[in-house]
C-alpha positions as CSV (number, residue, x, y, z in Angstrom):
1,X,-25.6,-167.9,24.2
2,X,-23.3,-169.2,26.8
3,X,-19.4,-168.1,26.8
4,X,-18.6,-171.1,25.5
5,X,-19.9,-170.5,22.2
6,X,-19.2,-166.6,22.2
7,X,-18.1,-165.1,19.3
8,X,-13.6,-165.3,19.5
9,X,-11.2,-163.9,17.1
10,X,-9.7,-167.5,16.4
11,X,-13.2,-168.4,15.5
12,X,-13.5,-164.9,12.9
13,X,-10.2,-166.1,11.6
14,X,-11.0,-170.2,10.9
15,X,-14.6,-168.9,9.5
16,X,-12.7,-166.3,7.1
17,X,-10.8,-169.0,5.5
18,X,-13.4,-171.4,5.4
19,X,-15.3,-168.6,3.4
20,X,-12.0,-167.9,1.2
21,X,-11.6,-171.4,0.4
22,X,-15.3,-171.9,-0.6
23,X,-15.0,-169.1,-3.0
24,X,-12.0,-170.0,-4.2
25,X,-13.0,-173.5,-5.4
26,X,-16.5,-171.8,-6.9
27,X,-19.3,-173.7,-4.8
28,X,-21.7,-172.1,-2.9
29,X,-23.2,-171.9,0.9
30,X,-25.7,-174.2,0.0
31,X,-23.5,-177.0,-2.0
32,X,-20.5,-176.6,1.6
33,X,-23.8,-177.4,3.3
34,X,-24.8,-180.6,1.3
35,X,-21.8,-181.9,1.3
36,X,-21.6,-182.3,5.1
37,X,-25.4,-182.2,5.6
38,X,-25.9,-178.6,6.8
39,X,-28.1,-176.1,6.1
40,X,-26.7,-172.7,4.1
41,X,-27.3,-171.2,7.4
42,X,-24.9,-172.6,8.9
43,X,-22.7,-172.9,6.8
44,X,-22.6,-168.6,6.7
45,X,-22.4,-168.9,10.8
46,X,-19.4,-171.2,10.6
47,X,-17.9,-168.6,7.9
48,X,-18.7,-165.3,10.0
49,X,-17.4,-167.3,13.4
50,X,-20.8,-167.0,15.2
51,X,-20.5,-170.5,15.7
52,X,-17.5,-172.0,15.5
53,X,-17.1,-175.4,13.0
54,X,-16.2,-178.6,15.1
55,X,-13.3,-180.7,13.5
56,X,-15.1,-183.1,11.9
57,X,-17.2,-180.6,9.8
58,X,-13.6,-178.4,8.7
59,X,-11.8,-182.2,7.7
60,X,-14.7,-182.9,5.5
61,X,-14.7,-179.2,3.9
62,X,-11.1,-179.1,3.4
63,X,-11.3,-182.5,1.5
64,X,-14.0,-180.7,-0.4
65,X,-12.4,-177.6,-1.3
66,X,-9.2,-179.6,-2.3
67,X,-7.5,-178.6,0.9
68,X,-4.1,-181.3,0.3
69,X,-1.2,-179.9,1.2
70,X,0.0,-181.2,4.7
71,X,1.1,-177.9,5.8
72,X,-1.4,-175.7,5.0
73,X,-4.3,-178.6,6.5
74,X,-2.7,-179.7,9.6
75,X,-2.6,-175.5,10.2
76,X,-6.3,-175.3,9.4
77,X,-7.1,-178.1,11.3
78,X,-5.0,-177.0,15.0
79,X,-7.0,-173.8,14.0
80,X,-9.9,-175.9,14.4
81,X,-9.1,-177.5,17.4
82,X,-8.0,-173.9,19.2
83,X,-11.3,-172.6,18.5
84,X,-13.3,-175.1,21.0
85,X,-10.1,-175.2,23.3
86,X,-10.5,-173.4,26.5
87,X,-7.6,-171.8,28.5
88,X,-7.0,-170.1,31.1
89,X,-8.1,-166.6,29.7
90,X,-11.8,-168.1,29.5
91,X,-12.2,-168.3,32.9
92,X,-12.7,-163.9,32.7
93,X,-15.0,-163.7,29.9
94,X,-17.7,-162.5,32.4
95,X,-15.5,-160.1,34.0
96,X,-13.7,-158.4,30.8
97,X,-14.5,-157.8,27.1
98,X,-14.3,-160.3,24.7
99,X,-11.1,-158.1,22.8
100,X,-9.1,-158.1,26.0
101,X,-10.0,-162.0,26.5
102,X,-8.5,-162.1,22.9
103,X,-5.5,-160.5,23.8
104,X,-4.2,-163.1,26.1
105,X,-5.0,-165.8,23.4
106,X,-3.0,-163.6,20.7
107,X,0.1,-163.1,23.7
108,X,-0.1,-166.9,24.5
109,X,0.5,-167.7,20.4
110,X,3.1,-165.2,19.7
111,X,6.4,-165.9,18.6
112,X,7.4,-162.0,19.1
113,X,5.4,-158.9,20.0
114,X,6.6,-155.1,19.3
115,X,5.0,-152.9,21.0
116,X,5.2,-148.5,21.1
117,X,3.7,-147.0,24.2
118,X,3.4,-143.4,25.0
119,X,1.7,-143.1,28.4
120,X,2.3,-145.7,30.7
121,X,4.4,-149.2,30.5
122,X,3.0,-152.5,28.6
123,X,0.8,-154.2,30.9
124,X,3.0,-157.5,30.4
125,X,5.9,-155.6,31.9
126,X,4.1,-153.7,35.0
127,X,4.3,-154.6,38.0
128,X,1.4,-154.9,40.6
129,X,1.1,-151.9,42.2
130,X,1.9,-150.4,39.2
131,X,-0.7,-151.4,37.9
132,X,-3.3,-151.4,39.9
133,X,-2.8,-147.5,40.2
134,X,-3.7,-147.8,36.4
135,X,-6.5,-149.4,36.6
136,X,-8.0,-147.6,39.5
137,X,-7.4,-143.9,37.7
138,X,-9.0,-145.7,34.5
139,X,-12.3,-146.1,36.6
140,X,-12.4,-149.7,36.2
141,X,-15.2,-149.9,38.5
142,X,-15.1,-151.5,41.9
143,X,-12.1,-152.7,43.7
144,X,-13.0,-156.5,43.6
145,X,-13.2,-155.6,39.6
146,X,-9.8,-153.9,39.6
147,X,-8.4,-157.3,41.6
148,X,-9.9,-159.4,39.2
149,X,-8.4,-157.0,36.1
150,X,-4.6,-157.3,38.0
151,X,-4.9,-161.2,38.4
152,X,-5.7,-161.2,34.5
153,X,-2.7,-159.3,34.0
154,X,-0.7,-160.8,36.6
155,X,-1.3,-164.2,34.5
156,X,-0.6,-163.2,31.6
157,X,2.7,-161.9,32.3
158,X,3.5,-165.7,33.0
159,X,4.2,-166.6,29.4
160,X,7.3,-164.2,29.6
161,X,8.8,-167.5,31.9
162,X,7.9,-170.0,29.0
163,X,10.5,-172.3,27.8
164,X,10.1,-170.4,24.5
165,X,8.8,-167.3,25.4
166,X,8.2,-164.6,22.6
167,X,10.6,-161.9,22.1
168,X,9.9,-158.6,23.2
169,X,10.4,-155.5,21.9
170,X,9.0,-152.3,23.9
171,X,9.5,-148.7,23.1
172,X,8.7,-146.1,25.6
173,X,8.1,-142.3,25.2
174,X,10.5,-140.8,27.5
175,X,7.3,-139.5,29.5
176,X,6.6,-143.1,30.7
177,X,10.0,-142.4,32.9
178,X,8.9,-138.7,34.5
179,X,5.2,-139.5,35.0
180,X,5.4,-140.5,38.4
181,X,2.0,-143.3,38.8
182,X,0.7,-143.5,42.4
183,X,3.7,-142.5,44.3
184,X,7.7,-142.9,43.8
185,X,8.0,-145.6,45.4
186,X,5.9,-147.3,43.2
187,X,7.1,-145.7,40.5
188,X,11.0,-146.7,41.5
189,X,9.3,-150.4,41.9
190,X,8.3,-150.4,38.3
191,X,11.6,-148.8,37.2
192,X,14.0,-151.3,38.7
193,X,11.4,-154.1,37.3
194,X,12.0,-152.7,33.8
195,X,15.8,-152.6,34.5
196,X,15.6,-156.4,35.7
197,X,13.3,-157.7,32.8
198,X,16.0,-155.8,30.5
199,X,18.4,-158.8,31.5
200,X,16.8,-161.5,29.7
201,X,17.6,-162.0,26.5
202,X,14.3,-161.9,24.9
203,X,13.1,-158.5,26.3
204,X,14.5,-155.2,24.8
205,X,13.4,-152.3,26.2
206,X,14.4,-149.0,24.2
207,X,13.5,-145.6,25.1
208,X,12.4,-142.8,22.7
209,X,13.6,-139.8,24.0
210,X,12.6,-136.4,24.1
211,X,15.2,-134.9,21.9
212,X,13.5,-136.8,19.3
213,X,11.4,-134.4,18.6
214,X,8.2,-135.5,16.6
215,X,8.3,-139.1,16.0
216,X,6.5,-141.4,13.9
217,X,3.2,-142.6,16.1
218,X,1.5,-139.1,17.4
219,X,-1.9,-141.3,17.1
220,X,-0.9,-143.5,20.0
221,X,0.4,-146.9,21.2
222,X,0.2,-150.5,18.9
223,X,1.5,-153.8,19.5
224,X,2.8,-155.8,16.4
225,X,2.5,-159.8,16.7
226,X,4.2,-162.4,14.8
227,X,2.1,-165.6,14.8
228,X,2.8,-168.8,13.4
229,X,0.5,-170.5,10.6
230,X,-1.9,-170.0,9.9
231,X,-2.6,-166.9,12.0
232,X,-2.4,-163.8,10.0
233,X,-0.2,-160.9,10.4
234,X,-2.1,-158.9,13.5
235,X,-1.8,-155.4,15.3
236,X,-3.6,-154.1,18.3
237,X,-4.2,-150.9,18.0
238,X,-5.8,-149.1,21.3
239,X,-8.1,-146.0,21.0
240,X,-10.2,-144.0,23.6
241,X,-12.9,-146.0,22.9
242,X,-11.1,-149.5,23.1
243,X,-8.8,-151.6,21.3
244,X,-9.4,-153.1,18.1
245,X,-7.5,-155.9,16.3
246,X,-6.0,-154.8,12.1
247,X,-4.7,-157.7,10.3
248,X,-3.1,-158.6,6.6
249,X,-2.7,-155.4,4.2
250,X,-3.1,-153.0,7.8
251,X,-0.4,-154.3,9.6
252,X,2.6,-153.2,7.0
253,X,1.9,-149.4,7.4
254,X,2.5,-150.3,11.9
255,X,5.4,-152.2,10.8
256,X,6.8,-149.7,9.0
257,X,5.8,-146.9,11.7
258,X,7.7,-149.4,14.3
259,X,10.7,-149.5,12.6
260,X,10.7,-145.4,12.3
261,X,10.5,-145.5,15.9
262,X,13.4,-147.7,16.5
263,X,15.6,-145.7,14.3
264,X,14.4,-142.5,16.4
265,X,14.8,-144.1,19.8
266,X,18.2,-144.8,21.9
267,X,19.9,-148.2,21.5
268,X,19.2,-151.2,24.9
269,X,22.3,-149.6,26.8
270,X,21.5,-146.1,26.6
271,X,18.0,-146.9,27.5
272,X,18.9,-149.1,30.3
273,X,20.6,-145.9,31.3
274,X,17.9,-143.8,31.2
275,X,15.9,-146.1,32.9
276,X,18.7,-146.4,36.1
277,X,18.9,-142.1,35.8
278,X,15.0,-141.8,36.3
279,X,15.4,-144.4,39.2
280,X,18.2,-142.4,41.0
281,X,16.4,-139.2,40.6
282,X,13.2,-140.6,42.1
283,X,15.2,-141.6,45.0
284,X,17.1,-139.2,45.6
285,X,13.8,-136.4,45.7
286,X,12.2,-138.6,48.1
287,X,15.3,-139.1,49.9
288,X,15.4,-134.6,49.9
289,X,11.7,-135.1,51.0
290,X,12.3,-136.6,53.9
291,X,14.9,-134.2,55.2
């Protein structure tokens, strides 16, 4: 199956609705199918997102399933239309996994995105050296594999210059500050980039400190997005084994662990503080180093 046709979250989602809305008005694979001259077969593919429904097909099953109000339709149907869209993201499909392709789709929607991070900084907030230090320790293979993993990044950190980018809110462990990645200057680098993206209004960057104690996300890091309709509520939740995508009913208990979090963690000025005290004692060692 070519890449073009590969199995995408957007698809899961439209198919999912499709299937809720079939179910809902009480008619079965087979009558969906009649109706616009498919088999049952592929009707179930449309529903599971193995194969994506063109537009045509999801106007006529919306009229079918009684589908009338405007805004819930024209949501459906943009839906629709995202699911054969390409963009830019598409062009690494053969490079990266399908759930990190994903990502970038889910980044590029979202109105706002809170994330907690315990080990190192947000990818959409690192900066290149920074990051490539990450992603050779991770033994991402190859260096031209690691270049193509920082360009991906790289891009995506473009929609934080949007005319309406999202708003982002990042909390850090404290350790994110001490654990010097490659070497300090590259450490300082990221530092000061963290200081400078704290500027804009639509990025705050709070720190959970140490004298915090135990706080409210032992398991690991998460990232919360708001999406517009008809998107669902959707976290990303990354384990040693990969990330993997919770929506609906799963996301309140993240939400609820994010907001423990921010209660826990030191307010944007304080943090920006922090931030500027790490920087200073970085310097200052390697300035001692040197002498």
């Amino acid at each position: 199956m070519s890449a073009k046709f590969a199995m995408t979250l957007r698809a899961q989602w439209l198919g999912r609705q499709l299937r809720e809305l079939r179910e809902a008005a009480g008619l079965t694979l087979k009558e969906a199918g009649a109706f616009i001259q498919r088999d049952s077969g592929t009707i179930s593919r449309f529903e599971a997102g193995i194969y994506p429904a063109r537009t045509p097909d999801v106007s006529a099953l919306l009229d079918l399933y009684g589908v009338v109000a405007p805004l819930r339709r024209r949501g459906l149907m943009r839906l629709a239309g995202e699911v054969w869209q390409s963009g830019w993201w598409d062009a690494y499909s053969e490079d990266l996994s399908r759930i990190v392709v994903d990502y970038a789709w889910v980044e590029s929607r979202a109105s706002g995105i809170s994330s907690f991070d315990a080990l190192v900084i947000p990818g959409i907030l690192q900066t290149r050296g920074y990051m490539e230090v990450i992603m050779s320790c991770a033994g991402n293979g190859c260096s031209s594999q690691v270049d193509r993993g920082v360009e991906f990044r790289l891009e995506r950190q473009k929609v934080l210059a949007e005319h309406e980018p999202p708003s982002i809110v990042a909390v850090l462990d404290e350790s994110i500050l001490h654990r010097v990645i490659g070497d300090a200057h590259i450490h300082a680098e990221q530092l000061d980039h963290l200081l400078a993206l704290s500027e804009y209004s639509h990025i705050d960057i709070r720190v959970l400190p140490f004298a915090s104690g135990g706080h409210a996300s032992h398991e690991g890091p998460f990232r919360i997005f708001e999406l517009p309709d008809p998107y669902p509520e959707i976290a990303y939740v990354e384990t040693a084994a990969g990330g993997l995508y919770v929506e609906g009913d799963q996301v309140r208990p993240l939400m609820l662990r994010f907001d423990r979090l921010m209660r826990e963690c030191h307010g944007s000025m304080e943090s920006v503080g922090m931030i500027d005290a790490a920087i200073r004692r970085l310097r200052s060692s390697k300035t001692e180093a040197r002498t």
